[in-house]
N, C-alpha and C positions, 0 to 999 in steps of 0.2 A: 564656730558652733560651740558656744558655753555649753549647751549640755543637748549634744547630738542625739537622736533616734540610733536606736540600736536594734541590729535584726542577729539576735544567733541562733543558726543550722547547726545542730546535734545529729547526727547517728551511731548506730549501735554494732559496736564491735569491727570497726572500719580498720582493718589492717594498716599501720602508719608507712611499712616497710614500700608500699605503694605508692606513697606521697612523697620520693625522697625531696621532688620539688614540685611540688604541686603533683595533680594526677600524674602516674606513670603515663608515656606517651600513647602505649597501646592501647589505656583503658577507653571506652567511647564516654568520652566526658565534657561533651562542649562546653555546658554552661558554668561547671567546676573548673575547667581551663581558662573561658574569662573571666572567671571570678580571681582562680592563681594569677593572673599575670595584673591585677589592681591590686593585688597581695603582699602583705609579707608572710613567706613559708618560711613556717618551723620546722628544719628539714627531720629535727631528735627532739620531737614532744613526747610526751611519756603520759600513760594516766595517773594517780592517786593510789591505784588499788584494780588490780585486770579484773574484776566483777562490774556487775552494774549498777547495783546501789551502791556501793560502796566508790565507786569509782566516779558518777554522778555526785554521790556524797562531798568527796572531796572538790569536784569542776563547783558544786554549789555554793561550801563554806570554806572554800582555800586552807580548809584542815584537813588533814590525814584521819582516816579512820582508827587510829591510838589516840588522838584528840577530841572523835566528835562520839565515837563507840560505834559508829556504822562501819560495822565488821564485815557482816556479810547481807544476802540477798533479804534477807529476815531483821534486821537489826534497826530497831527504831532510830529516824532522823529526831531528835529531840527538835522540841518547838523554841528553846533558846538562845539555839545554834544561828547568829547573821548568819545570810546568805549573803551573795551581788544585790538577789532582789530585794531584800530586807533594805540593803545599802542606797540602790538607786531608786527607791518607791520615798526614802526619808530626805530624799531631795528633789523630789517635785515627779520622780518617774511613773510614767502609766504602765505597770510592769502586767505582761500578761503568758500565759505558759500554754503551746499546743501541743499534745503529744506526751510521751514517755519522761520519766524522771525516774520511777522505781522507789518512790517516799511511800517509807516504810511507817506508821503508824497514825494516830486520832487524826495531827496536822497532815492536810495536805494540801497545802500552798504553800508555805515557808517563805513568804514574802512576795508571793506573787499575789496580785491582785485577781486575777480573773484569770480559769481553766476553763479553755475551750474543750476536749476530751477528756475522759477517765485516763487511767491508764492502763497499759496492757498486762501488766504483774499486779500478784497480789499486794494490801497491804499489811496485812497481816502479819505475824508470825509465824507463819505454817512452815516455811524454808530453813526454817533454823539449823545448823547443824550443831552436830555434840561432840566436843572433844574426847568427855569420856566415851563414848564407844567408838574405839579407833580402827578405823578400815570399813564403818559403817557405809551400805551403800542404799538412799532411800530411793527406788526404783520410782515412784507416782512425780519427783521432780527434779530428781538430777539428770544431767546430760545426758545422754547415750551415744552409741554410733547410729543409730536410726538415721538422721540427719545428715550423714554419710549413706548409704546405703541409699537412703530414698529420695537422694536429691535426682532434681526434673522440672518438668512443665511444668505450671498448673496458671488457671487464665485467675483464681480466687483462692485468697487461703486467710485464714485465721492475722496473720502478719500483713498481706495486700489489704486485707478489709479495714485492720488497725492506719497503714500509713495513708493510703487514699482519702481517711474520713482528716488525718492530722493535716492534710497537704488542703484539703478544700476549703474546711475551716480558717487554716490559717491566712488564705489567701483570702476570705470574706473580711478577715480580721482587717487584713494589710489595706483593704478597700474602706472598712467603718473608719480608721486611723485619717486616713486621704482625705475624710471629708469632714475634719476637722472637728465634730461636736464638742471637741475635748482640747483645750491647748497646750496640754503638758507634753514635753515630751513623751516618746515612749521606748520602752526594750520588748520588743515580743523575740520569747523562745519555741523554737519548732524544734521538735526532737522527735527524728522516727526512728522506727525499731529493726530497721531494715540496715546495711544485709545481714544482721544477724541468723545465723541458723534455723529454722532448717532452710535447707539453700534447693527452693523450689522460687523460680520466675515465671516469665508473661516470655512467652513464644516470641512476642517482638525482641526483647531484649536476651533471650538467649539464643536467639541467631543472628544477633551483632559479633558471638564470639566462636562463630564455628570455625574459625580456622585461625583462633588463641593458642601462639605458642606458648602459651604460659602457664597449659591445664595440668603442669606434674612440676609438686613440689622440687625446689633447689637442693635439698636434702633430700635425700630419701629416706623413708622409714627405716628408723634401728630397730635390733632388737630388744625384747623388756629389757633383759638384763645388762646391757648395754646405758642403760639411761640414768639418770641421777634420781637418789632416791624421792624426790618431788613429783618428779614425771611419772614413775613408777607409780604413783598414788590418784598424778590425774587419771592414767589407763584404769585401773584400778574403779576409779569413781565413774569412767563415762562407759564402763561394762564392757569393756574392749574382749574378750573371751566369748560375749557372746555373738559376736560378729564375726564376719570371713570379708573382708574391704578389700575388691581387686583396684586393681589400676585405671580400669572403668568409671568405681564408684570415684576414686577422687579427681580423675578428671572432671566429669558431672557433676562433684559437688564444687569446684574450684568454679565451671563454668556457672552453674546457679549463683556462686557469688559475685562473679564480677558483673554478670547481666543485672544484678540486683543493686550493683555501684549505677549502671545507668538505669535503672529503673528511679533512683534518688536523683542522681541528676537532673533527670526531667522534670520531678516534681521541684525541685530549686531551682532551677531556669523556669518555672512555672512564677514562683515566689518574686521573684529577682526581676520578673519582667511588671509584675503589678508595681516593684517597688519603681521602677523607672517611669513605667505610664501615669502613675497615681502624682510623680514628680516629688517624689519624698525621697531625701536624704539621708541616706542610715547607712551607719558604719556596720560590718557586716564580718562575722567572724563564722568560719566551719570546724568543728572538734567531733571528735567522737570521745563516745567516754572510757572503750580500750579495746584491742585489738582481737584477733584472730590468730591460728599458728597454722589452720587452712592445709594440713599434710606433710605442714616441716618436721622432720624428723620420726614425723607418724604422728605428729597431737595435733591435737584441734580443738577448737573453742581459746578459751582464756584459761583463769588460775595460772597462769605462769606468768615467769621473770622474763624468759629470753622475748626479744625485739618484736617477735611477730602477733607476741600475745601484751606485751606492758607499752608500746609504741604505737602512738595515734598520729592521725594527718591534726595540724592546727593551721591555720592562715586568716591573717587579720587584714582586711581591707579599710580605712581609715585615715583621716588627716594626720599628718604627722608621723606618719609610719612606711617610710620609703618602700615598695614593693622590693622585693628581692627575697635569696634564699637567704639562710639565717643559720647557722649549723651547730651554735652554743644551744645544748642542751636545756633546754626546758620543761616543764609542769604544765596540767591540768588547774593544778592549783594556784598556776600566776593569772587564771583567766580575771580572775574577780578585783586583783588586784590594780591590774590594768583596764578592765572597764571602769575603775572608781577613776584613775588618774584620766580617761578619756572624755569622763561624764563631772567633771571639774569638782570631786570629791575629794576633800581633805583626805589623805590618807593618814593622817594621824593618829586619827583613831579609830582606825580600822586595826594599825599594825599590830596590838597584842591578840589580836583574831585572828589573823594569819597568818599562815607555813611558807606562803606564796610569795612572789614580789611583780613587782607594774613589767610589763616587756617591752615600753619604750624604751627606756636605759638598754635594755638588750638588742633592741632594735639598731639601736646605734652604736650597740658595739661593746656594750659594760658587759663585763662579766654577770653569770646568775648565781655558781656556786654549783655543788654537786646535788642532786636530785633525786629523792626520796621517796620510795613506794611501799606499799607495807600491802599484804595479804593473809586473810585470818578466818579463810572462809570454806566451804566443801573442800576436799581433798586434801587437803593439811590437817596437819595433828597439831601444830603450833604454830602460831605466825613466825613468815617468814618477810625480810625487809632487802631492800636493794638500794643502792646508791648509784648514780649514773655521773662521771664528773667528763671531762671534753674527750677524754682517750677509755677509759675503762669501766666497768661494772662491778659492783662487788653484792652476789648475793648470800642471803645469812642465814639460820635457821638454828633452834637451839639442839634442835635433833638430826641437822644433819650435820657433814662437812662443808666448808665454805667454798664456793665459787667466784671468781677473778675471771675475768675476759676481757679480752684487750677489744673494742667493740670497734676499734678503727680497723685495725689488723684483720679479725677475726670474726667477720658481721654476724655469721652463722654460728657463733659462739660453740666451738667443736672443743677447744682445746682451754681448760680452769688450768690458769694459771696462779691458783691461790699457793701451792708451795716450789711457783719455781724460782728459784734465787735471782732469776735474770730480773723477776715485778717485785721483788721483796718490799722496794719503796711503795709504791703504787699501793701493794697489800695492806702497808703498816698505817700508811694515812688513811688510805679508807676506811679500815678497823677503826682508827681512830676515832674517824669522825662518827661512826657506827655507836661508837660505844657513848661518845657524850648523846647523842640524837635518841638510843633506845633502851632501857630496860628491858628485856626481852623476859625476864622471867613476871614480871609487873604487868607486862601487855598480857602475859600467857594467862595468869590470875585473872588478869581484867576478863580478857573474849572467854573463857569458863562459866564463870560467877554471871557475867551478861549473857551466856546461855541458859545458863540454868534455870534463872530467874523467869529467862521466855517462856522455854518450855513449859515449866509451871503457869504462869499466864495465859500462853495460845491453847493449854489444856482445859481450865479454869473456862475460860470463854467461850469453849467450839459445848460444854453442856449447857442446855437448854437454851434462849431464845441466843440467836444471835445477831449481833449492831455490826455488822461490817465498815470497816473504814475505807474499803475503796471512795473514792471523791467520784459524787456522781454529781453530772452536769445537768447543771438547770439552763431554759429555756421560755423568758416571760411569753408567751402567743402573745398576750394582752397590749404587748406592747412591739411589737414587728408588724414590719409593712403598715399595712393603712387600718386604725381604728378610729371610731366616733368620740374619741376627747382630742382628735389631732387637727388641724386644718389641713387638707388636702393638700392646698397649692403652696402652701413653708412647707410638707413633708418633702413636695415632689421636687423641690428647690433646694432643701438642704438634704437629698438620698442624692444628688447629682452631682460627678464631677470627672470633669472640669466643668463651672456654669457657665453661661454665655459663649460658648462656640457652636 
């Protein structure tokens, strides 16, 4: 296959700590279990940046958000920025996108041809945060414990109504592809928004897990002043004071998550099954774009470094990519790299565009290098950057002190081994590499000045009329099902497939 069909499955905030090899065994995950075992699992995928545009940002242009300036949830994707799709649309690809991306400004395709859904976040600037007002908390759109507290049932919500339309659509998509009007290859992206928060499911799927040993975090909750001054900021930002969270709530919210891994499930063995009936061959890769901390230690959501919130599930199904576990540390940002080498694109020049590198070489066994995440968005006063290399972690911050963890040792990362004599080496190279990789007072100028500037703009804009850039999707009628410029009997022969059985 010169240049293979591609199908990538995105979800949002898919805890990686769950995938060490594919689904953990407990979760009900049939059709992610057959997908793992035609797989190669990336047991230590990491995202870009634990937010979602920013973290999307990066899975999109194999840049870190200090290269592309998608900072945070607010931060314009520039329309310069290649993406994969930019990449594989200029080599004959039919690129098409269902679902969530979180592309923040005018562009909303970035190389993709065709959006079958809006999306579920704004595009706007409204999310901006400001460094200068530090410990600022803006109540209409940052996290809360709510989400906690009122996880449950529910048969419809705001999120279900979002992934149901991205899973339907996509799968008409998978069927127009099938019957061929078009012969280029193609990459369709389905991206739902699911299990992201708040962690309310469908009654089917949360009495798959009523008798889940695994509704109470591995750690238990610290206390505030127990935590690193980071954490201390996410509490801080998701209004932790004004909540009382028993043992209850995060059982319930733990179970709302995991019923909502099989509630994705279903709909990708939905996807997965058109792709085998329709008889189309498409390499086929699952990522999220960063994780969950789901009650460890007491946090939740993302904005952090530790495993449960910067650590995603990734698995590549694919020619040439032996199935198996893979335990060299990797990126978000090697996706793009390695669908160019899959989809028989020169990587040549691509290389001064990306941070990334191809995962076949990894696949068999080459080294990647240590592994690079930056965050610069709500709860932080400064960004902060992390290095992930086969054995340790090194996180940074100009305003805090530094953290080390031995991440083989220490999965739960309890114990910053940044001044103990015993990692001194460990310490020194990773500063090392830290310090040629960041200007940390140049990043902190940059995400300022590109705050400011928003602000000033999303203010400028929201008086009198206003042009929203949400991507809304069009719909020719004139041209579906059966109209008077068509012949009947070619529509009713090429809408069919397979013909002749």
């Amino acid at each position: 296959m010169a240049h293979p069909n591609i199908l990538i499955v995105m979800v949002d905030q898919l805890n990686g700590t769950f995938f060490p090899d594919g689904p953990a065994p407990w979760l009900h995950t049939p059709n992610l279990d057959r997908l793992a075992a035609r797989s190669a699992r990336f047991a230590n995928a990491y995202t870009a940046s634990p937010l979602c545009a920013p973290g999307r940002g990066g899975f999109m242009s194999s840049m870190l958000p200090s290269a592309t300036g998608i900072y945070d949830n607010a931060a314009e994707f520039r329309a310069d920025v290649p993406t994969f799709a930019h990449h594989l649309r200029r080599a004959g690809y039919a690129t098409c996108l269902a679902g969530k991306m979180h592309f923040v400004g005018p562009d909303q395709m970035h190389g993709f041809e065709e959006r079958l859904t809006t999306d579920i976040y704004p595009a706007d600037f409204g999310w901006t945060p400001d460094y200068r007002k530090s410990g600022e908390r803006i109540d209409w759109w940052y996290h809360n414990m709510g989400s906690v507290s009122g996880a449950g049932i529910a048969e419809i919500s705001n999120q279900m109504e979002y992934d149901d339309e991205v899973a339907f659509l996509a799968g008409q998509k998978l069927y127009d592809l099938s019957r061929a009007q078009d012969d280029r290859p193609w990459c369709l992206t389905v991206s739902f928004t699911h299990p992201h928060d708040p962690y309310v499911a469908r009654r089917k799927f949360w009495d798959l897990y009523e008798d889940c040993t695994h509704l109470a975090p591995e750690v238990p909750a610290m206390d505030y002043a127990d935590h690193d001054q980071h954490s201390k900021r996410i509490f801080d930002a998701n209004d932790w004071r004004s909540y009382t969270i028993t043992d209850d709530h995060i059982a319930r919210a733990r179970r709302g998550y995991f019923a909502n891994i099989s509630y994705l499930d279903e709909k990708i063995g939905d996807l997965l099954q058109i792709v085998e009936d329709s008889r189309q061959n498409a390499i086929t890769i699952f990522v999220s774009d960063h994780g969950d901390m789901l009650g460890e230690r007491g946090l939740w959501f993302k904005m952090s470094m530790f495993e449960g919130s910067s650590r995603v599930p990734l698995m590549i199904a694919a020619p040439g990519i032996e199935p198996g576990r893979i335990d060299t540390p990797v990126s978000t940002l090697d996706v793009g790299p390695t669908l160019a080498e899959l989809a028989g694109i020169d990587l040549s020049e691509i290389a001064n565009w990306t941070q990334g590198t191809s995962l076949l070489p990894v696949a068999g066994g080459a080294p990647r290098g240590s592994v690079p995440i930056e965050y610069a968005a709500e709860a932080s006063i400064a960004p902060i950057v992390a290095l992930r290399d086969a054995r340790y972690k090194l996180v940074r911050c100009s305003v805090d002190p530094d953290q080390l963890f031995d991440v083989q040792a220490d999965p739960h990362e309890l114990a910053n081994l940044a001044t103990d004599p015993k990692h001194a080496e460990a310490y020194a190279r990773l500063s090392s590499e830290a310090e040629k990789l960041w200007n940390l007072p140049q990043f902190d100028a940059d995400v300022r000045a590109n705050q400011a500037r928003r602000l000033v703009v999303y203010d400028a804009l929201r008086q009198g009329g206003y042009y929203p850039w949400d991507f809304q999707p069009l719909q020719k009628a004139s041209e579906r099902y059966m109209r008077n410029h068509m012949d009947l009997n070619d529509l009713e022969e090429r809408q069919r497939f397979p013909r002749g059985e």
